[in-house]
C-alpha positions as CSV (number, residue, x, y, z in Angstrom):
1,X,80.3,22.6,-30.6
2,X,83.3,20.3,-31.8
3,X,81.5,17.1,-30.2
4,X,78.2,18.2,-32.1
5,X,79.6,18.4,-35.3
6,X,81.6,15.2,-35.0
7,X,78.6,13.5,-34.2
8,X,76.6,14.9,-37.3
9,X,79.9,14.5,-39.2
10,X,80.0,10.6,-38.2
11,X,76.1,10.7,-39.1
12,X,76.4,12.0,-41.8
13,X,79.1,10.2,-43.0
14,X,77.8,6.8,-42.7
15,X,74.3,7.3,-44.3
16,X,76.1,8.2,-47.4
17,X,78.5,5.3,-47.2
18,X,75.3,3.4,-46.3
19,X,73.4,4.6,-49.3
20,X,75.5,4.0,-51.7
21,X,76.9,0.6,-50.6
22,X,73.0,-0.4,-51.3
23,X,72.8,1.2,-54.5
24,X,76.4,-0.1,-55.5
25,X,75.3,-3.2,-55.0
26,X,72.8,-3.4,-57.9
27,X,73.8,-0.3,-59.8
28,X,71.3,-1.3,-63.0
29,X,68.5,-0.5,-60.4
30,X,69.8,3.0,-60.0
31,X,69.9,3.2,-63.6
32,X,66.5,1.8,-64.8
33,X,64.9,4.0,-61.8
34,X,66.7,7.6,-63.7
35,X,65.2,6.5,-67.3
36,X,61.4,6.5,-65.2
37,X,62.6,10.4,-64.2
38,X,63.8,11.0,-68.0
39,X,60.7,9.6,-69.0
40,X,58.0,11.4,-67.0
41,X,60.3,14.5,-68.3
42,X,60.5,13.9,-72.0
43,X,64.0,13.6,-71.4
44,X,64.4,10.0,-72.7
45,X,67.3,11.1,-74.9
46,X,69.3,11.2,-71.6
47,X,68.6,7.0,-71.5
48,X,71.8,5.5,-72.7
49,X,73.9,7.7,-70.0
50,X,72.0,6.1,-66.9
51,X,74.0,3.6,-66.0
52,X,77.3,5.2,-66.4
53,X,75.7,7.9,-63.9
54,X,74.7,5.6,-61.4
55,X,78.0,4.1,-61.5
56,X,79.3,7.6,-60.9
57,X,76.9,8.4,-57.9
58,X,77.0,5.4,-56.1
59,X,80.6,5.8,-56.5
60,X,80.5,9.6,-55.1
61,X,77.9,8.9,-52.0
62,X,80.5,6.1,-50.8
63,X,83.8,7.7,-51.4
64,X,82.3,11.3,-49.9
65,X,80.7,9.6,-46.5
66,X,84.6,8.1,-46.0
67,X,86.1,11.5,-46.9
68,X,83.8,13.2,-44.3
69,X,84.6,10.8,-41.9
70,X,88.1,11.2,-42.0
71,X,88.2,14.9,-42.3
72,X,89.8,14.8,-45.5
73,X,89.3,17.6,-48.4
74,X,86.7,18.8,-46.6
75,X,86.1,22.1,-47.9
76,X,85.2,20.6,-51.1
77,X,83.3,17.6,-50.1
78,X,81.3,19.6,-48.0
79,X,80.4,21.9,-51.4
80,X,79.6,18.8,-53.2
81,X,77.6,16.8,-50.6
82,X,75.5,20.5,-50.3
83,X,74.7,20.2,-53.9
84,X,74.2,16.9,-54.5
85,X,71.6,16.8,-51.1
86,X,69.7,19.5,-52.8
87,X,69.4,17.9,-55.9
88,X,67.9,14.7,-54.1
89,X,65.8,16.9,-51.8
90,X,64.5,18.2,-55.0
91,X,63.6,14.9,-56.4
92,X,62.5,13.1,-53.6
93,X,60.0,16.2,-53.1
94,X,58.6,15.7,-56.7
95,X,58.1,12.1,-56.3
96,X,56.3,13.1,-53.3
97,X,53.8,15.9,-54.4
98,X,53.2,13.9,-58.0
99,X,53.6,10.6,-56.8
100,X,55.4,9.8,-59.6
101,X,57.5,7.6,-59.8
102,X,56.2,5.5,-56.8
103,X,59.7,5.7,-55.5
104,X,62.5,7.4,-55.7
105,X,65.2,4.8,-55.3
106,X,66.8,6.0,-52.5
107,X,68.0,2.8,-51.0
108,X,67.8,0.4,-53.9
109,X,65.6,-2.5,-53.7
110,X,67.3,-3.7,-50.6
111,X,65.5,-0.4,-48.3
112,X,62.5,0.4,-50.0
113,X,60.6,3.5,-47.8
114,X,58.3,5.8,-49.0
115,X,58.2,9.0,-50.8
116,X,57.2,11.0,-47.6
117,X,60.2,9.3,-45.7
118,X,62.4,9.6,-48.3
119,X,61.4,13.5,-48.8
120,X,61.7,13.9,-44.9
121,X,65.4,12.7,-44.8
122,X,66.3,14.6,-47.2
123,X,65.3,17.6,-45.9
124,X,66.8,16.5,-42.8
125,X,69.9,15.6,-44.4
126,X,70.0,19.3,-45.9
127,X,69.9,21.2,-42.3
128,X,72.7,18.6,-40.9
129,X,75.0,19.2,-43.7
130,X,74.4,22.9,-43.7
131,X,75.3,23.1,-40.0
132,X,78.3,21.0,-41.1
133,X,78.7,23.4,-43.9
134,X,78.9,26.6,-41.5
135,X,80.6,24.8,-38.7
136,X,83.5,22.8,-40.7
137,X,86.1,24.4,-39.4
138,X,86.1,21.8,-36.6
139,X,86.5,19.4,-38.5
140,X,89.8,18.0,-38.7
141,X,91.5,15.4,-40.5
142,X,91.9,12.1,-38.7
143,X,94.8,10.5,-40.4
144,X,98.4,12.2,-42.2
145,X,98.0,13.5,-45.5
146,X,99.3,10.3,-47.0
147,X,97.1,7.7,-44.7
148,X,94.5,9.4,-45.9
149,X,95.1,9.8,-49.7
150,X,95.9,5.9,-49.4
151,X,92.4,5.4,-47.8
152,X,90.6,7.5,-50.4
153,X,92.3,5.1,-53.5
154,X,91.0,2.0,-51.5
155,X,88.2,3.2,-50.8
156,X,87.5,4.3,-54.8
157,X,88.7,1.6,-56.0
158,X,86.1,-0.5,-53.8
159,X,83.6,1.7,-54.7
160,X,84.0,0.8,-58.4
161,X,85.2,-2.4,-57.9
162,X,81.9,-3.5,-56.5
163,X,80.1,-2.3,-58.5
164,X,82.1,-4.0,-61.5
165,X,81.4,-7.5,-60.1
166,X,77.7,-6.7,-59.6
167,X,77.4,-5.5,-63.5
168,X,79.1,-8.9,-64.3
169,X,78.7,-11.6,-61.9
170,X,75.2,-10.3,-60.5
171,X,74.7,-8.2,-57.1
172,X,76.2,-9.5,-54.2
173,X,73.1,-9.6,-52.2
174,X,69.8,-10.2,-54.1
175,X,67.1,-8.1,-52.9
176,X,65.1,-8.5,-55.6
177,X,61.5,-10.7,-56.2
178,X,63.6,-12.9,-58.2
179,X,66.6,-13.8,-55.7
180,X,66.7,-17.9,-54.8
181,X,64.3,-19.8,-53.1
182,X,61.4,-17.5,-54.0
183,X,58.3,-19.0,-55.8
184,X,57.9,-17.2,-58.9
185,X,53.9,-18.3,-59.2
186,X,53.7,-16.8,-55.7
187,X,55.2,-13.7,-56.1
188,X,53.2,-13.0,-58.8
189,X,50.2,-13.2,-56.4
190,X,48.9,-10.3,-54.7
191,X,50.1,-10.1,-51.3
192,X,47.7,-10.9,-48.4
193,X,47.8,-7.8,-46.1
194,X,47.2,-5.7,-49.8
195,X,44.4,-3.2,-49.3
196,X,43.0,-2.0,-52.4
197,X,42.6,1.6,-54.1
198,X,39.3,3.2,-53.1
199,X,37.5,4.6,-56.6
200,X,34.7,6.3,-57.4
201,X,32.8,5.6,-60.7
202,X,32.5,9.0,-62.2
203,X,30.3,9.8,-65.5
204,X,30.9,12.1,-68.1
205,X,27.8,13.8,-69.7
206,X,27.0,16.1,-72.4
207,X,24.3,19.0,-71.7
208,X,23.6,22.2,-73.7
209,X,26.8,21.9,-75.0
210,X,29.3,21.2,-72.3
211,X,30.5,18.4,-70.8
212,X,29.2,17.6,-66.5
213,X,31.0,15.1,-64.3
214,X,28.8,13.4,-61.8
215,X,29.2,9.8,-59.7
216,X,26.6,7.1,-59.4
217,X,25.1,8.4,-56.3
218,X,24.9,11.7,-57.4
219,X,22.8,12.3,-60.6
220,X,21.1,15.8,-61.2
221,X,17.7,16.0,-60.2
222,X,16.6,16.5,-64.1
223,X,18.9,14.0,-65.6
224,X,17.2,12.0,-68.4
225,X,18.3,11.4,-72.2
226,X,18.2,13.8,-73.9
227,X,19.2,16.7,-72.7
228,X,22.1,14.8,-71.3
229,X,24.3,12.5,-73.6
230,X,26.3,10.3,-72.3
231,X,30.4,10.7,-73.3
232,X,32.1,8.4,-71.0
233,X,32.8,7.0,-67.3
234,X,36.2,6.4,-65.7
235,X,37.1,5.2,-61.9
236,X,38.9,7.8,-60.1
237,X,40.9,6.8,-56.8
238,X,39.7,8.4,-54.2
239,X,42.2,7.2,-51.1
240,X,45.4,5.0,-52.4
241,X,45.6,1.6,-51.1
242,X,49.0,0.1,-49.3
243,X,50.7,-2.9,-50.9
244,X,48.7,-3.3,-53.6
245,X,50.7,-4.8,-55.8
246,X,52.3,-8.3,-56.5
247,X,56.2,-8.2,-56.3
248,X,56.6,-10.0,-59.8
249,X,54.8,-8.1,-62.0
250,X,54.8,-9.0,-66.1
251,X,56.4,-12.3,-65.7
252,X,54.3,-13.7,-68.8
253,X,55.5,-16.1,-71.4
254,X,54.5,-16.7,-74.3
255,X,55.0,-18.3,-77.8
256,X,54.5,-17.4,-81.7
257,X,50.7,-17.2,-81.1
258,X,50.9,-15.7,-78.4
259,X,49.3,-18.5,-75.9
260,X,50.2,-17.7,-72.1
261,X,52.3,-20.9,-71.0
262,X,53.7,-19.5,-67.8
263,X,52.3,-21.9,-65.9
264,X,52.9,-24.8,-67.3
265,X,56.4,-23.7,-67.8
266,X,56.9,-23.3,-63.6
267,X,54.9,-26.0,-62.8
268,X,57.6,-28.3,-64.2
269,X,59.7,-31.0,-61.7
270,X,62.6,-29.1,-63.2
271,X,63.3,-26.3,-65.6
272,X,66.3,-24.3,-67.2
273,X,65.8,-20.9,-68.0
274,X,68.2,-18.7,-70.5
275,X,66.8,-15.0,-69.7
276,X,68.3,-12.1,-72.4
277,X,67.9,-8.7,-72.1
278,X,69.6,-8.1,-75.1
279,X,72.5,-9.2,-77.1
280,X,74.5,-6.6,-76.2
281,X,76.7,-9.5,-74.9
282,X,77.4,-11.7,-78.3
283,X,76.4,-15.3,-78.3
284,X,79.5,-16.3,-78.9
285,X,80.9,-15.1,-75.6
286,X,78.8,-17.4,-73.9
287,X,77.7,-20.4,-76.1
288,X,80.2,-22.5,-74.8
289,X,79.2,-22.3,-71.4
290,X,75.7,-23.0,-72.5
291,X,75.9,-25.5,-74.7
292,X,76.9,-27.3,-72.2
293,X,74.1,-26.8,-69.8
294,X,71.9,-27.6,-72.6
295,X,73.3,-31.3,-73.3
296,X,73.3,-31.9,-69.6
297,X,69.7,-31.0,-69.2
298,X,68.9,-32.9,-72.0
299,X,70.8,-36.0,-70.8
300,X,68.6,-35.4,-67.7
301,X,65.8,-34.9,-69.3
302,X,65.0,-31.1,-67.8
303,X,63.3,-28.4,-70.1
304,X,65.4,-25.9,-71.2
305,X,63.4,-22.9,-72.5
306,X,64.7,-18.8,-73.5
307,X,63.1,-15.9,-72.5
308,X,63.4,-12.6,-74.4
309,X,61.7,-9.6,-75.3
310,X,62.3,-9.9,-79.2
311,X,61.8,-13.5,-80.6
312,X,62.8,-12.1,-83.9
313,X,66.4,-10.9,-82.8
314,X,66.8,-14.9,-81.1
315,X,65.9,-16.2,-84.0
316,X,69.1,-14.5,-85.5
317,X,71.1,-14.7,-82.7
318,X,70.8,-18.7,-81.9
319,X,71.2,-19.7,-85.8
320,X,74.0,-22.3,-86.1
321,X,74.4,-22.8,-82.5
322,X,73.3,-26.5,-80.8
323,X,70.9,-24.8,-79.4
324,X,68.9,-23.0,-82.2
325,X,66.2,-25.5,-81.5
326,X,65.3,-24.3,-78.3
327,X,62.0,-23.0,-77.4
328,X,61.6,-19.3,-76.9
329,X,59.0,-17.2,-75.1
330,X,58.5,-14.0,-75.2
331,X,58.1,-11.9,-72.2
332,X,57.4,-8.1,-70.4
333,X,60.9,-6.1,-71.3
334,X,60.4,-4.7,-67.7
335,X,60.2,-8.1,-66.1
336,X,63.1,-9.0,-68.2
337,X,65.6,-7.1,-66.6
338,X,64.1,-7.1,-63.3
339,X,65.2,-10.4,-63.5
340,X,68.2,-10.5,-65.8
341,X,70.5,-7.8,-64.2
342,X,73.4,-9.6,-66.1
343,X,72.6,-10.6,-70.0
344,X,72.4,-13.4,-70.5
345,X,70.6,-14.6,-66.8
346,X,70.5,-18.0,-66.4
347,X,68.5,-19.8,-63.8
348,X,67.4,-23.3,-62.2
349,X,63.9,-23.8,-61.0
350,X,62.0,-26.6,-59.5
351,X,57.8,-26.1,-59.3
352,X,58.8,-22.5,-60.4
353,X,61.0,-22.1,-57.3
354,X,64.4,-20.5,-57.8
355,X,67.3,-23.2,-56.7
356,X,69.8,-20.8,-58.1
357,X,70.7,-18.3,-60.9
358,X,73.7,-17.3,-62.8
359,X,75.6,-14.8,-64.9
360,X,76.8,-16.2,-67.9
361,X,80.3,-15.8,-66.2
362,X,79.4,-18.3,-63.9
363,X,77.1,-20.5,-65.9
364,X,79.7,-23.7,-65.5
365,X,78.3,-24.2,-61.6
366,X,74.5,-25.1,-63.3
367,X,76.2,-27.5,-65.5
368,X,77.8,-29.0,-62.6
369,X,74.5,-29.5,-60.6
370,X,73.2,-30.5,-63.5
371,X,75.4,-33.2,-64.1
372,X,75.2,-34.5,-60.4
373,X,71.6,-35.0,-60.8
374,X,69.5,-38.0,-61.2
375,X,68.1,-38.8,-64.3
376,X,64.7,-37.5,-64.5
377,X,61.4,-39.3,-65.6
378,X,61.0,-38.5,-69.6
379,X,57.6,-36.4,-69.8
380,X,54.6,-39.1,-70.5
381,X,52.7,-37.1,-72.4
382,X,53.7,-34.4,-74.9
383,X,53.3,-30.8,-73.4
384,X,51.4,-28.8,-75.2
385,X,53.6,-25.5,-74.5
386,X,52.8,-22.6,-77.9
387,X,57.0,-22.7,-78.9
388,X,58.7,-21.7,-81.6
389,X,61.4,-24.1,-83.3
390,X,64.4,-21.6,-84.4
391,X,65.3,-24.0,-86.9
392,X,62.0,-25.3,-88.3
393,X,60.3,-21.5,-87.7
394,X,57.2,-23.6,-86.7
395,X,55.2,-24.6,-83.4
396,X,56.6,-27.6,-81.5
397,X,55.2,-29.6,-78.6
398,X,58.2,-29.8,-76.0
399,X,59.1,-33.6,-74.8
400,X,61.2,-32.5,-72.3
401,X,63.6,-31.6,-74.5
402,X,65.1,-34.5,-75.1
């Protein structure tokens, strides 16, 4: 019996650790993934306490797989671990039956499985760590009281730590449709091997008074107009397809009139973009730093262009800087801070392809590149790009920013 339970101990053990080393690593992911469960339960209240409760359970799921493994405050890590697993049973099961949301998260974007898997490995998670919960008096701890204290501070202090840097610097590993040397035009495509949803049209007639559903190929025998009035038709899925959707979704920019110029944009030799969330972060914490990216790409003669969610609150923001001139686009807030996870973003592209991108804490390594670069060939012809001058407040035509 002891070598069983070590070996679900050591299993179980290292899928927590594993789970929340992925969700540590991009803890806004977590975060943006609870406010779709506070949505769907009118909970949206709940919003602004997300990401401090990822922080927390990413934290937890790491720091409780170590304590298991070294047998240390067991009795109460087993409680917790109980509880928490039948929380996530609960949701993964929810997600499962109402298909909402389409995932639960369980792995970050780095592991993305299914709602059936994840609902199966929860439930399998449940009967291992009740066996562990009945059985843990084998368990015993591997190290002295004090190695193992020492081990737990480390090991919290990781847990946070990481999750520190990826909240300022960006996630350690990128697993996201927006990580370097992915196309951004191409991953807005829909992928090759997607199969499509399966509908059915379905009408909606009135007769005698009450409403009958019915599909193209199945009309009453007596149907004519009158007695049947028609009310409305809608397409309803009948089998769901599999990978079905593009991986960058929303990724639309556009200016004051609302022109799409997300093409021309990424189909530049070179282009600088400034990606804001919000301004939770002042502009003066990281105008310096910018500013200086902007005169290099000028000197260089690479577009530099800002993307945000609310051109009105740039307009304010940008006033007074050296670059209040700079064109802005509006874009999806979704999109945004899939691919912002720092505020501001900053990245380099070339034909829309990511060569790099930066937290404004580490902006100074574009102006570097920048600054290495050739000079590049001044735009021939003026691009017609819908913009919006923050310091005229009118539309501008874009030559290369120079």
């Amino acid at each position: 019996m002891k070598a069983l339970v070590t070996l679900v101990r050591i299993l179980v053990g290292l899928l927590f650790i594993f789970s929340g080393l992925v969700k540590a690593n991009d803890p806004l992911g977590l975060s943006y993934k609870m406010q779709e469960f506070f949505e769907l339960w009118d909970m949206s209240k709940f919003d602004r306490y997300t990401l401090a409760l990822s922080v927390l359970m990413n934290a937890f799921e790491i720091i409780a797989g170590f304590a298991l493994l070294i047998g240390w405050r067991v009795r109460i890590f087993i409680w917790l671990l109980l509880l928490m697993i039948l929380f996530f049973t609960f949701l993964t099961g929810y997600t499962y039956v109402t298909g909402k949301p389409t995932n639960c998260g369980c792995f970050g974007d780095c592991l993305l499985i299914s709602s059936k898997t994840s609902f199966l490995k929860d439930v399998v998670l449940t009967l291992l760590i009740g066996f562990l919960f009945f059985q843990q008096r084998w368990i015993k701890p591997v190290f002295s009281n004090r190695a193992s204290a020492i081990t737990m501070l480390l090991v919290t202090i990781f847990s946070f730590g990481l999750q520190w840097f990826a909240l300022t610097y960006l996630p350690l590993v990128d697993c996201l449709p927006y990580k370097k040397g992915n196309n951004i035009s191409e991953k807005m495509k829909m992928p090759a091997n997607a199969i499509p949803d399966s509908t059915v049209i379905t009408f909606v007639y009135e007769k005698d008074g009450k409403e009958v559903e019915f599909t193209a190929d199945k009309f009453p025998a007596d149907f004519k107009t009158p007695p049947y009035t028609f009310k409305t038709r809608y397409d309803k899925v009948i089998r769901k397809g599999m990978n079905n959707e593009p991986p960058i979704k929303g990724f639309t920019l556009t200016g004051e009139s609302g022109i799409d110029s997300t093409q021309i944009v990424l189909n530049h030799d070179y282009t600088v973009l400034l990606i804001i969330e919000n301004f939770g972060v002042p502009v003066s914490k990281w105008k310096g730093g910018f500013e200086k990216i902007y005169q290099a790409a000028n000197i260089k003669n690479i577009p530099v262009y800002a993307v945000v969610s609310n051109r009105a609150e740039a307009v304010r923001n940008f006033a007074g800087t050296s670059f209040a001139g700079i064109p802005v686009f509006n874009c999806d807030f979704t999109a945004i801070r899939t691919a912002a996870r720092t505020s501001p973003t900053i990245y380099f592209l070339k034909k829309g392809t990511i060569q790099g991108k930066w937290s404004y804490k580490t902006m100074e390594a574009l102006t570097d590149e920048l600054e290495a670069m050739n000079v590049q060939p001044s735009v021939a012809q003026p691009v017609q790009v819908d913009t919006f001058s923050i310091q005229g407040g009118s539309n501008d035509s874009p030559k290369g920013n120079k």
